[in-house]
N, C-alpha and C positions, 0 to 999 in steps of 0.2 A: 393463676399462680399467686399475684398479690390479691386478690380479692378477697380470700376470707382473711387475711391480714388485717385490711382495711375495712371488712366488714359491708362489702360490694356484691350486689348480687348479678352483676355482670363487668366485663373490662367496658370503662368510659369512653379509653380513647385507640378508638380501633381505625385502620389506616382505612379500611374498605368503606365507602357511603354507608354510610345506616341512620335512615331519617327518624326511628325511634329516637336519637336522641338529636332531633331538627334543630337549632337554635339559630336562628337569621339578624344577622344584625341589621340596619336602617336601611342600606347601602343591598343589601342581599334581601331584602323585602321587599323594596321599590323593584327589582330584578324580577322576583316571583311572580307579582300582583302586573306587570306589562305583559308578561308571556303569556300568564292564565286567561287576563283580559285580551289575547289576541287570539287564542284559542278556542275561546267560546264567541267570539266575534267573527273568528275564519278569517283572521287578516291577511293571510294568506303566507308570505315569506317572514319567517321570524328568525333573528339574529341572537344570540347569545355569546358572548366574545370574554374570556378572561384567561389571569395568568395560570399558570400550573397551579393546583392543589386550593384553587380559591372557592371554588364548590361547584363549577359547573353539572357536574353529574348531581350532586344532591338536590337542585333544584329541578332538573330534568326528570328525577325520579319520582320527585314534590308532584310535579305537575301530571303523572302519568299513574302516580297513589290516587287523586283527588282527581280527576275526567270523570268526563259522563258517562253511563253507561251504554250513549246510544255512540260511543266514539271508537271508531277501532282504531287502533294505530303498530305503527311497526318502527324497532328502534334496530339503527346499524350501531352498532359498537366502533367495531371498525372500518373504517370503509376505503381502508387501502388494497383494495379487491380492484379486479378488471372489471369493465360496467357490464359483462355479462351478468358477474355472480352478482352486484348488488342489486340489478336488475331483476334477478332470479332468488334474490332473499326477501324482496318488498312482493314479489308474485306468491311465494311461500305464504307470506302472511297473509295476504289478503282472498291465497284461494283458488287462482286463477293460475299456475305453475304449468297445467296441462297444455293450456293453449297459447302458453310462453313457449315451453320447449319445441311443439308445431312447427318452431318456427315464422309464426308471427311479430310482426314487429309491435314492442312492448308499449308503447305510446297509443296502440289502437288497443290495445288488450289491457290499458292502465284508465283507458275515456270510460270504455265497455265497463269495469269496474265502478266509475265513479258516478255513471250514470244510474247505475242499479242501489246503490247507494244511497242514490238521493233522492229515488221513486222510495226506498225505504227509511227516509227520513234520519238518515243514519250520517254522522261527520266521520272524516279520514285525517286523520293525526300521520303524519314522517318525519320520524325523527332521524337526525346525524350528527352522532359525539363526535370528537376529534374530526371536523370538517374541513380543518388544515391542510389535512392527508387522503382526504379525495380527489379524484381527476377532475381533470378540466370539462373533461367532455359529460362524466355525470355532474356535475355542478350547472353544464349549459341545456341537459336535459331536465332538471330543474327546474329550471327560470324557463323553459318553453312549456312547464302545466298550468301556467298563470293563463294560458291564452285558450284554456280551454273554456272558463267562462260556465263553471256552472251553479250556479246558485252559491259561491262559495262552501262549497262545499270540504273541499283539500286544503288545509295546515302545514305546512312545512316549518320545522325548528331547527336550524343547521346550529352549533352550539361548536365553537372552537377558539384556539389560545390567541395570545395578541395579533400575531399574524395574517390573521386570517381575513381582516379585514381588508389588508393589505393585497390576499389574494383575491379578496372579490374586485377591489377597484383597480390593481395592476392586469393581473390573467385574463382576468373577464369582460374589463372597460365598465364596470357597475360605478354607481352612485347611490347613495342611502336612500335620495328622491324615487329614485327610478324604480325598484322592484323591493326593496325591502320596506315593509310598514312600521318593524317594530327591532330596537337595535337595543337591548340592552348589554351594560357594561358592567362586571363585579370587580370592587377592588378589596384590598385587604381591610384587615380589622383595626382600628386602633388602640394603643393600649387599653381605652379602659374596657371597649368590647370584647380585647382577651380576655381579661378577667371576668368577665360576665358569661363568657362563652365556656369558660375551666368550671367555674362554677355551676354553671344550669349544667353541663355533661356529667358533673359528680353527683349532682341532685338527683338526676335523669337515671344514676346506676344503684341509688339506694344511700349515699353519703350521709350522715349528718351532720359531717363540718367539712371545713374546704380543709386540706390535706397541703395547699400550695401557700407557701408564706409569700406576703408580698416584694420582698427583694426578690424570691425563685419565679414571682411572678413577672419580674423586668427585666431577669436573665432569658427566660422565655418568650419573651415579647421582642428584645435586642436581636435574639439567633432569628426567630420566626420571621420577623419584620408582619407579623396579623396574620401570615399565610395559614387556614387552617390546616390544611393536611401536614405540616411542618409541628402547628401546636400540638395536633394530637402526639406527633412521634418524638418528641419533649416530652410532653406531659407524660406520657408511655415508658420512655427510659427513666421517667425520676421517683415512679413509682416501681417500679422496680430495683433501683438504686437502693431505694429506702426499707423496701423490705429486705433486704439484702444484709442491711447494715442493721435491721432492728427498729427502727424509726418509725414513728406515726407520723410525721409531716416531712414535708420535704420544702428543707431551704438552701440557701442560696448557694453555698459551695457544693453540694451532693448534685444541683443541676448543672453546675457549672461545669463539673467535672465530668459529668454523661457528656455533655453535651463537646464538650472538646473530644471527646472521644469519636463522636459520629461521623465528623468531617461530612456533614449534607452542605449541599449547595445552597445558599444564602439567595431567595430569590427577591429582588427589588422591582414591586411589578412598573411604576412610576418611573421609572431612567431605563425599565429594559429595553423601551421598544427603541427611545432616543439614540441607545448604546448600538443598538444592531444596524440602523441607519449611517451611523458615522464610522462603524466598520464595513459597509458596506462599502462607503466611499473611498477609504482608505486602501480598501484591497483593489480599488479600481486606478487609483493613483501611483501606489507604492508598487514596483513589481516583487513579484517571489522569488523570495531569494534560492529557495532548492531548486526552481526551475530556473534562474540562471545558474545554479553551481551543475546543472545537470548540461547545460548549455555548453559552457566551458569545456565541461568533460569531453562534451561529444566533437569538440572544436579540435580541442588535444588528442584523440585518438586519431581522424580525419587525420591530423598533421603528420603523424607517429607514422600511418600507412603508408604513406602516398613519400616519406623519408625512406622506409624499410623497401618500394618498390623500386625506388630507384637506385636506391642502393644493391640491388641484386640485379638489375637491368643493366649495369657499367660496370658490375663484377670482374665478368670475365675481361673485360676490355682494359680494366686498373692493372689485371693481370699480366696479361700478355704483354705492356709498356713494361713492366717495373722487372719482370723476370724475361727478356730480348733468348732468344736460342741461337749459340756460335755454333760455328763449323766444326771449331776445336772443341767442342764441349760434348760431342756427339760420339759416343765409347759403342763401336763394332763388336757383336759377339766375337770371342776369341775361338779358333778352331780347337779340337778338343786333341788334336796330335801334334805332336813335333813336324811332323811330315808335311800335314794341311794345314800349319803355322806357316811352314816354308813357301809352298805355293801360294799361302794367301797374300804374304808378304812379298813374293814377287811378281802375282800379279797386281798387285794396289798396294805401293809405295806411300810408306808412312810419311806425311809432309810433316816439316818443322816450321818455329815463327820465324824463322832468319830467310833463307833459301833453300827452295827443293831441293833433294838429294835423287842425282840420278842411282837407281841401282845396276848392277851388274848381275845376270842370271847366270846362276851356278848347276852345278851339275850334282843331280842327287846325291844325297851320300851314300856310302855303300853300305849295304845290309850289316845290321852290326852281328858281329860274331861272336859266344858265347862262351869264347873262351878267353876272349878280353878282356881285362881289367878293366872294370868301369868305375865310373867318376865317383869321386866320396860326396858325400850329400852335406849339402851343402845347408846352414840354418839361414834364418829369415835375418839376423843382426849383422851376420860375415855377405850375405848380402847386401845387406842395406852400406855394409861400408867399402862393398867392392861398387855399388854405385858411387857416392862419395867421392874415389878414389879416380874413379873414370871421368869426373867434370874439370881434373888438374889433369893440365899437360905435362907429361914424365920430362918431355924437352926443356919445360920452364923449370924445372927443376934438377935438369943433366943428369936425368938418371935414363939410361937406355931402357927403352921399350923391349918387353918380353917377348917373345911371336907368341900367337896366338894358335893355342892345340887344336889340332883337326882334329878332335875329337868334341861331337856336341856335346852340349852340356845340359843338365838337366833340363825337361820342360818350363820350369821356372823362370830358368837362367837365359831362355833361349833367345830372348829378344833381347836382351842385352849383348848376349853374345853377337848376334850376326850385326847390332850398329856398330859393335868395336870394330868387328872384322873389315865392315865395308868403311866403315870413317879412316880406317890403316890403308886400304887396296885406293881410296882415292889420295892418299899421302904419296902413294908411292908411285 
């Protein structure tokens, strides 16, 4: 895109390893030159250990451009695989996959390899990136090829980020003495090897000036802190800034302003590892707090249940105290005639709060006749105030009592009617 801009005959700084354009600083040559020389030595376990984006793969690729011809080797990428598959990607390469799958076990079918190997005068390279993210049990399969003893002939390069060190001597109970011969360590660049390192990459594309003014060269170096994979993707956004805006160089506000933009993670390889140690310690001291706010919850619900069970379990029992059943409160269906009112009433004598009322059994009425003037109907208010009327005595008032008409009185009316009747018959 910026290239024929800048008059590039390819992009300088591309994220993916690419050792055409190699440029090793001091720190990352002393790196190179232990691994190669343990390589063609056959030192046997070879260690390569740094932070993200410091170049571990480009040296690994270094040394696998530049082997001998008489060297096979096989690189895992990743090797967060079950130790079947990794077991069965190293048989791939080397040839022998048939008599893996058989079902033989890989250790006798990995000898049987390295043996024929070495009748043909031939060395074995195995390589593992990202060796962080291996099992334990292929890492212990590993370190039991040491003891096969043959003419050194097997290389092993396990190459992974600061931790990993961590994993050989915590997981594994290793020591640097004990099985590894060669450990090197890559750290970042310092300023002036950015600069040198921006420079030889735009030389390496066709450049014939540097393109990076020295302030965009310290705002680069400040975000990066040396990391190359970081420089490249800086250097990357500011040439494209620049073309953007028209510009032949790119200085210091145009990277500034890319680069606020990225939000990438600032990595410090030098305090990372001290950082991840003292939070380690810290999460083992301090507790977590969601896992007690989850604690609590589960305390509060517990409570909330075991409230709500008992509370339905003394339900009925709060009930039957608070609402007792009287004698008096107990309402008999009413018979559905005058007639079977009558019977009902004299056989089960309606009791009062004072003293029972004996009754006196009467003699049916007689069939009423149809030529009889019957009673005027009476509303529910001339009721209600002939009860009223019926709770004063006529005597406390000296007004003589009316007799009461042998003639019944409406269904309604009827139980009122027969206590007059019987509260008068016991007066008299």
């Amino acid at each position: 895109m910026y290239c024929q801009h800048f008059s590039l005959k390819k992009k300088p700084f591309q994220i993916n390893p690419d050792n055409e354009f190699l440029w090793l600083g001091k720190k990352h040559s002393t790196a190179l030159e232990l691994l190669k020389k343990g390589v063609v030595d056959q030192q046997g376990l070879l260690v390569l250990t740094g932070d993200i984006g410091t170049g571990k793969t480009t040296l690994i690729n270094e040394i696998l451009h530049t082997r001998d011809k008489n060297t096979l080797f096989v690189k895992i990428v990743d090797p967060c695989l079950e130790q079947y598959h990794l077991f069965l990607t190293i048989a791939q390469a080397f040839g022998f996959e048939k008599e893996y799958k058989k079902g033989g076990k890989f250790s006798l079918n990995f000898f049987s390899f390295l043996k024929t190997a070495e009748n043909r005068s031939q060395k074995v390279l195995v390589i593992v990136d990202e060796a962080q993210r291996a099992p334990d049990r292929f890492l212990k399969e590993i370190l039991s090829w040491a003891e096969f003893n043959l003419n050194n002939v097997l290389t092993v390069i396990l190459a992974g980020q600061l931790e990993f060190k961590d994993v050989l001597e915590s997981n594994l109970g290793l020591t640097g003495k004990d099985h590894i011969t060669v450990h090197a360590f890559l750290e970042p660049l310092n300023k002036e090897e950015t600069q040198t390192y921006i420079n030889k990459r735009l030389e390496l594309a066709g450049a014939n000036q540097n393109f990076f003014l020295s302030p965009a060269v310290h705002e680069i170096y400040e975000y990066s802190k040396g990391t190359p994979r970081l420089i490249n993707i800086s250097c990357d956004q500011g040439l494209i800034a620049a073309f953007a805006k028209g510009m032949k160089v790119v200085d210091a506000p145009t990277i500034k302003q890319e680069l606020s933009q990225l939000h990438l993670p600032v990595i410090v390889s030098k305090t990372r590892k001290k950082i991840k140690k003292k939070l380690r310690v810290k999460s083992h001291q301090t507790p977590d707090r969601h896992s007690s706010g989850k604690k609590k919850a589960l305390w509060v619900a517990v409570v909330v249940c075991i409230c709500i069970y008992i509370g339905y379990s003394f339900h009925p029992i709060i009930i039957d105290i608070q609402t007792p059943t009287e004698p008096n409160s107990i309402v008999e269906e009413m018979p559905a005639t005058p007639t079977e009112m009558h019977i009902s009433l004299s056989e089960k004598p309606v009791p009062t709060s004072e003293e029972p009322v004996q009754y006196i059994e009467e003699p049916d009425p007689p069939l009423e006749d149809k030529g009889a003037p019957q009673p005027a109907l009476v509303d529910d208010t001339e009721k209600e105030k002939s009860i009223a009327a019926s709770d004063i005595s006529p005597r406390s008032k000296g007004i003589k009592e009316s007799p009461i008409p042998d003639i019944e009185p409406e269904p309604d009316a009827i139980i009122d009617w027969l206590f007059e009747k019987n509260r008068r018959t016991k007066k008299e």
